[in-house]
N, C-alpha and C positions, 0 to 999 in steps of 0.2 A: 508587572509592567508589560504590556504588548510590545513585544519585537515587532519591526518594519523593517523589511526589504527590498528596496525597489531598485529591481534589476531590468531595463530598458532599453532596447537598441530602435532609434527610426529612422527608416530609409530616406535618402536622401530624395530631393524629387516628389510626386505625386502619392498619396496614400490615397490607397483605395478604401471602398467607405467601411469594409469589415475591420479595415485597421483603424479607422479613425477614432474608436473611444479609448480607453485604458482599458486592461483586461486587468481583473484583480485575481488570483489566485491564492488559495488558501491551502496551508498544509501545518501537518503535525510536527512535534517530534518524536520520532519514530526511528531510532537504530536499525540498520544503518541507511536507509532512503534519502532522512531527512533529519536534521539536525543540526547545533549548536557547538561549534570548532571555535575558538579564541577569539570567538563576538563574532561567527562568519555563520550564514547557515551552509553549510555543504551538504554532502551525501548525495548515493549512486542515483536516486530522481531527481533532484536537485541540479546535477552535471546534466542530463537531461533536458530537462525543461530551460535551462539556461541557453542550449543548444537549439532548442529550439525556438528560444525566443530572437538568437539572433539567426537565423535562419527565415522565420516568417518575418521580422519585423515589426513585433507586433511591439507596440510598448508595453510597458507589463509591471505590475506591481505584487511581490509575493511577500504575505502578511503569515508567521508563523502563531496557530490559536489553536485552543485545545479542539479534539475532534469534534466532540458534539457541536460547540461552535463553529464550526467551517463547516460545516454539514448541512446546517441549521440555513448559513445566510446563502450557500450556492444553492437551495429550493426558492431563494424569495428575492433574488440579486441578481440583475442582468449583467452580462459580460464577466462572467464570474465563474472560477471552476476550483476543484479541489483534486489536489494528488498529496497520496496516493490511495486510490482508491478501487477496491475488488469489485468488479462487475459481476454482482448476482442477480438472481432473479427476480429478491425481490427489490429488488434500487432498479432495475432497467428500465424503466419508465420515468423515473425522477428524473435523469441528465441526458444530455448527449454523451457520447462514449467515445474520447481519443485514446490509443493506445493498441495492445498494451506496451508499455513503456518496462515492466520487471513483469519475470515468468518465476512463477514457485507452486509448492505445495506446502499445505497443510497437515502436519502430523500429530500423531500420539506419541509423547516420552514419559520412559519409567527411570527411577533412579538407578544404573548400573549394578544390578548383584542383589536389584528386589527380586527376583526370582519370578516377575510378573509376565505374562503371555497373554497380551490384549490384542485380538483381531479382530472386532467386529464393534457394532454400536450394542448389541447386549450385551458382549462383556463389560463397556463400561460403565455398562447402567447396575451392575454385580458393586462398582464403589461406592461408597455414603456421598459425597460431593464429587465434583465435579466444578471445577470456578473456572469462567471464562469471560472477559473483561466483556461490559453489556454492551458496547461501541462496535464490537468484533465482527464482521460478515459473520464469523464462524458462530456464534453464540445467534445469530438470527437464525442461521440454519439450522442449527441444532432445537433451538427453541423451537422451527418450523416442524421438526421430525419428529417433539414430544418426550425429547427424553427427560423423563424424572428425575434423575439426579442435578439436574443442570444448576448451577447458583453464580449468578450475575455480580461480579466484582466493577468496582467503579474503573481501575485504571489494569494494564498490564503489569504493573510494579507489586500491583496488593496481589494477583496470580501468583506472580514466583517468588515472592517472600514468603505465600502459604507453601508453596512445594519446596524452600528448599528448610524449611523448618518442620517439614511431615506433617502438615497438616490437608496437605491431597498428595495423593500418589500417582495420580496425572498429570503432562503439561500437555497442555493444547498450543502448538508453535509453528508458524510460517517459518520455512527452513531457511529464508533467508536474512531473516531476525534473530535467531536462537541464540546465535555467538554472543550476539550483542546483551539481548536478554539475559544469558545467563550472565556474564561478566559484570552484567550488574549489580548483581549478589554475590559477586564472588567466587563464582562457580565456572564449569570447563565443562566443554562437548562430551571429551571423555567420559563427565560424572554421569553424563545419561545415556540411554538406548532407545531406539528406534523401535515404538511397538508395529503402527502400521498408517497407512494416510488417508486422512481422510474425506481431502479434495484437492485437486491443482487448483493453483490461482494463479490470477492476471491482473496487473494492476495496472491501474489507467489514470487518465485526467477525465474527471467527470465533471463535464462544460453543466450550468443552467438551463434550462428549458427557453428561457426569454434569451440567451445569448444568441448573436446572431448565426444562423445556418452556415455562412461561407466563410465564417469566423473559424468555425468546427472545422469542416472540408479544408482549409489550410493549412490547421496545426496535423490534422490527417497527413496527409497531404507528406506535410515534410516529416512527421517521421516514419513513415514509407519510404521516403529515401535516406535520410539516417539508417534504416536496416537495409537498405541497397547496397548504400558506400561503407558498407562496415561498420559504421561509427556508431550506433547501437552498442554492436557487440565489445567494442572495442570500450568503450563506460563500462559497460558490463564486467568484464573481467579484468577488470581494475578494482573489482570491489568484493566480488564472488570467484568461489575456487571453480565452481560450477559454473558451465558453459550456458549462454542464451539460448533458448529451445526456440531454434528455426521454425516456422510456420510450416506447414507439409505444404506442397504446391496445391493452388486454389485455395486454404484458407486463408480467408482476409482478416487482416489484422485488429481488425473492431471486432471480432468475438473469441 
């Protein structure tokens, strides 16, 4: 059955016309971003985007569906966006790009005491498989770079079921998901190591193409100043041990 969450704040007085439709936004369940607490959706983009829907005033409807789904209907649905979502190269054309909203990297883990010493993309191409869920930036990427081992699992759940029963000796993991992932198996930080990373990521709200332009520049807009007045950072470290990576001065916050 489809969850529906309509979380909505409107300003009292006159709306302007970028406010005047419903924005729908679309998200996963995703440990710990987004998710499923005692029939509530919470999670560290979730605190988020709540924030900043009462901030812009936008009215706002957040529909929790599986990725491929929200993925699907923010290419072909006006006033429509999807978080949490990595802005690569090759999706930067598909949306508009608010954010980022959570800063991480992408690593390699081995099981603690495999004795394994992976630094580079040809060592991992040295293992038989390689499974990384086919929804993943990272599986785009990788797929974009050719490596041969690579094998496309339907969800993150079939990944770490295969690794934590040996059947790959690699996890492919956004470091600020791992806890969660692994706990779902049953598993602990401890039982793995840190081979090496594979990319930093930034996750964003990734608006429609047809959603309107001033729509976009507003939700910008305020959470620019969400990382002004602390309040960013301050979600942030209510959820991760790790601190929000401040933008170096002059980079802006949409890349």
């Amino acid at each position: 059955m489809r969850l529906k969450f309509w979380l909505g704040v409107l300003l009292l007085g006159c709306v302007t016309p970028a406010l005047a439709a419903e924005l729908r936004l679309y998200t996963e369940e995703y440990r710990p971003l987004s998710y499923i607490k005692d029939g509530k959706l919470t999670g560290m983009a979730v605190e988020v985007i709540e924030l900043l829907i009462q901030r812009t005033g936008q009215e706002t409807r957040i529909e929790l569906v599986p990725w491929t789904r929200g993925y699907h209907q923010v290419q072909h649905e006006a006033n429509s966006g999807l978080f949490s979502t990595v802005r690569t190269a090759r999706r930067e054309a598909l949306f508009q790009w608010v954010g980022p909203i959570a800063r991480g990297h992408t690593s390699f883990y081995a099981r603690r005491g495999a004795g394994l010493n992976v630094r580079t993309l040809q060592d991992v191409e040295r293992f038989n498989t390689l499974a990384v869920p086919k929804q993943w930036y990272s599986y785009e990427y990788l797929s974009d770079q050719g490596l041969k081992n690579l094998y496309g699992v339907p969800t993150p759940q079939h990944m770490m079921k295969m690794f934590k029963h040996g059947r790959i000796e690699l996890l492919l993991a956004n470091n600020l998901a791992l806890d969660d992932m692994l706990a779902q198996q049953g598993m602990r930080r401890d039982e793995v190591e840190w081979q090496f990373t594979l990319m930093d990521n930034n996750s964003y709200i990734a608006f429609s193409k047809s959603t309107d332009p001033a729509l976009v520049r507003q939700w910008q807009q305020a959470l620019d100043e969400l990382l002004r007045d602390g309040s960013l950072e301050r979600i942030h470290q209510r959820w991760f041990a790790q601190p929000f990576s401040i933008p170096a001065p002059g980079e802006p916050l949409a890349h």
